[in-house]
N, C-alpha and C positions, 0 to 999 in steps of 0.2 A: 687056600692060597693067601688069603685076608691072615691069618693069624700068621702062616709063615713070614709073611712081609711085616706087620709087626714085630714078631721076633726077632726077625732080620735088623729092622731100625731099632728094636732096645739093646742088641748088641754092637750095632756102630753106633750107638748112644755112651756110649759104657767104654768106649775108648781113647776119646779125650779127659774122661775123668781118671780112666788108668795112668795115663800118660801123666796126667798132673801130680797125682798120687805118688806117679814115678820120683816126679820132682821132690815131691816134698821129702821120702824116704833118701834123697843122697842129696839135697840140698847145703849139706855141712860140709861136704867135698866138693863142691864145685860153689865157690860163693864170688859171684861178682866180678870185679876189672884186675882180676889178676894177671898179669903176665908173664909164664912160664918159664923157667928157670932159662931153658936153651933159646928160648928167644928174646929174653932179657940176655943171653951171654949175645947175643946176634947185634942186637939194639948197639950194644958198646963198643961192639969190633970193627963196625962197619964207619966209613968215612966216602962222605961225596954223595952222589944222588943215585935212588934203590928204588925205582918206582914199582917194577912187579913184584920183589918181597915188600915193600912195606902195604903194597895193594893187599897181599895173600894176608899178612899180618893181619891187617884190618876186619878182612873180611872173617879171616878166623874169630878173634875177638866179639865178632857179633854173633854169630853164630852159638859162639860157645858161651853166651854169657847170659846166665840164666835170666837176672833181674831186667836185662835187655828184653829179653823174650817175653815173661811174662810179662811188664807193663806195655811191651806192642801185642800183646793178644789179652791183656783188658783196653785195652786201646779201641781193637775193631771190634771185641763182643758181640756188639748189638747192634754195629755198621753195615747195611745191608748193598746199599748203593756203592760202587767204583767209585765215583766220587766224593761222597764222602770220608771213605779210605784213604785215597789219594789224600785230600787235604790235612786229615788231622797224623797221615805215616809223613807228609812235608811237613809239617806246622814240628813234628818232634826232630825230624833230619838237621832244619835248619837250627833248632835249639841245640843240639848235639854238635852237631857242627862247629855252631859259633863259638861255647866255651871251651871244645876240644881243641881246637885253632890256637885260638887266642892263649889258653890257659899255658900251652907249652911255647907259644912265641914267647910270649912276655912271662912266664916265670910264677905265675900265679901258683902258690902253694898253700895249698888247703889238706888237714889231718884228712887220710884215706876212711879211716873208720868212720869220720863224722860223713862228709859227705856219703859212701855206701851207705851210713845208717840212714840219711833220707834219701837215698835210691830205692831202700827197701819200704823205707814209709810209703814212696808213689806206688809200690806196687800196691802197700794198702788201703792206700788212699782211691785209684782204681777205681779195687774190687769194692769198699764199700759204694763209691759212687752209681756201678750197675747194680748193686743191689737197693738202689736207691732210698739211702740210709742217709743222707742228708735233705732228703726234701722229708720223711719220719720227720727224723729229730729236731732240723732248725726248722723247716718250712722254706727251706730257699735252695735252689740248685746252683751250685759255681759255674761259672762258663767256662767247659769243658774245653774250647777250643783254647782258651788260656792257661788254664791247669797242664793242657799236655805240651804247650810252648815251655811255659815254666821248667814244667821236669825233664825235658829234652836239657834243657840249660844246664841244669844239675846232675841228667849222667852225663852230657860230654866235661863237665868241669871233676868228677869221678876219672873219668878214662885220662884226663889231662893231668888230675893227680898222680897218678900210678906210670902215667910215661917218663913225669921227669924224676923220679926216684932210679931211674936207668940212665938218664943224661946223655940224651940222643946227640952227637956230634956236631956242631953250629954250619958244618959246611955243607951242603945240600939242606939243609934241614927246612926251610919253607917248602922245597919241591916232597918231601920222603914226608910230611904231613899232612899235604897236600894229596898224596898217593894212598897214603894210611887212612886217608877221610873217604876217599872212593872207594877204596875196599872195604870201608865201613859199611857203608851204603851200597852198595853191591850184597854186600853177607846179607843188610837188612832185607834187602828186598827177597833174597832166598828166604829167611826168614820165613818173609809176610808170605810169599808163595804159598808153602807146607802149612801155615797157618790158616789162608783161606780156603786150601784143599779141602784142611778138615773138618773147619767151619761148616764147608758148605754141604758134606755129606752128615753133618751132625745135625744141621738145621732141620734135615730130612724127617728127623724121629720125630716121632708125635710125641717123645717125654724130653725137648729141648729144652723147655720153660725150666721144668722141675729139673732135671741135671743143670740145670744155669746156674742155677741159685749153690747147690753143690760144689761146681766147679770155682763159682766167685769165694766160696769162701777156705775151698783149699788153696786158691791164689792168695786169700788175705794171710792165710795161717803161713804161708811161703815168705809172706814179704812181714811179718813180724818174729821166723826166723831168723830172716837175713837182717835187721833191725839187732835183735839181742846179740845174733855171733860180733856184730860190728860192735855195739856199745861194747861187748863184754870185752873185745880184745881192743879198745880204746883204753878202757882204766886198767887193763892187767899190761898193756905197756908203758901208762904213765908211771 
């Protein structure tokens, strides 16, 4: 029974690393805040206030957006407590938030490519962090709860780039951002759900440590993909 149950936890062991692996083999098809042809034609057609499509929009967008996912599942890694959860999946909402808001009220426009390329850097930035590759190297650990405010900032200011290249119509348009941010936040929290499911039967395996280490650095090698596809198609559209 003892070996069975082993075998058992080395194979829900072995499933989150599938999973990630998955990512990494079709990571060049699905890369980041893009927004899909037919619902960019949607974004343009529509006039006045759209609260349950721009919700559904939202919530899609997080869901489907890989570098979102992976840096909220280095995020929780190694967060065991609800509340620690809670605080640092708020600490990234409200950075998200803010510059997603903001970045489309007021017109803020920043090159897609540059900003994704540091969306993709936090993803590596992350994973080296649980692999505790800065307390190695310098001797000093960043304060995590700041790092993940910061980079909240930087993908809602990503997601804010790529909205006004569709030039959402001025007339409802505080309320249909306002809708689009809940359905962000709604997807994240499906998200974080499926996230902690699998966390918590993975914890289960006595080889969690050793696949840790595994899984941080198929996240790193994900978010220095999504880094190179961004710079490269930066200088091949200048």
């Amino acid at each position: 029974m003892k070996s069975f149950l082993r075998g058992e936890g080395c194979r829900l062991g072995r499933v989150p690393l599938l999973l990630l692996s998955a990512l990494l083999l079709s990571a060049s098809a699905a890369l980041s805040h893009d927004v899909t042809p037919g619902d960019a034609g949607y974004i343009q057609e529509i006039w006045g206030v759209h609260i349950v499509p721009f919700m559904y929009l939202g919530a899609k967008h997080m869901v489907t957006g890989y570098d979102h996912i992976l840096f909220l599942l280095g995020v929780v890694f190694f967060l065991y407590r609800m509340k620690d959860v809670a605080l640092y999946v708020s600490l990234f909402a409200i950075g998200h938030s803010i510059t997603m808001l903001a970045g489309v009220w007021y017109g803020w426009g920043i090159s897609s490519y540059i900003v994704d390329a540091i969306i993709g850097f936090s993803v590596v930035y992350k994973a080296l962090d649980n692999l505790g590759a800065f307390q190695r190297w310098f001797g000093y650990q960043p304060n995590t709860k700041v790092a993940t405010l910061v980079f909240g900032l930087i993908h809602g200011t990503g997601l804010a780039t790529k909205i006004l290249e569709y030039e959402i119509p001025e007339d409802g348009l505080l309320a249909n951002l306002l809708a689009f941010n809940v359905g962000v936040e709604i997807g994240q929290l499906l998200a974080l759900a499926v996230i902690l499911i699998v966390m918590g039967y993975w914890r289960k395996s006595a080889n969690f440590f050793s696949q840790a280490y595994t899984a941080n650095v198929i996240m790193m090698c994900l978010g220095f993909i999504l880094m190179g596809y961004q710079i490269t198609g930066y200088f091949v559209a200048a």
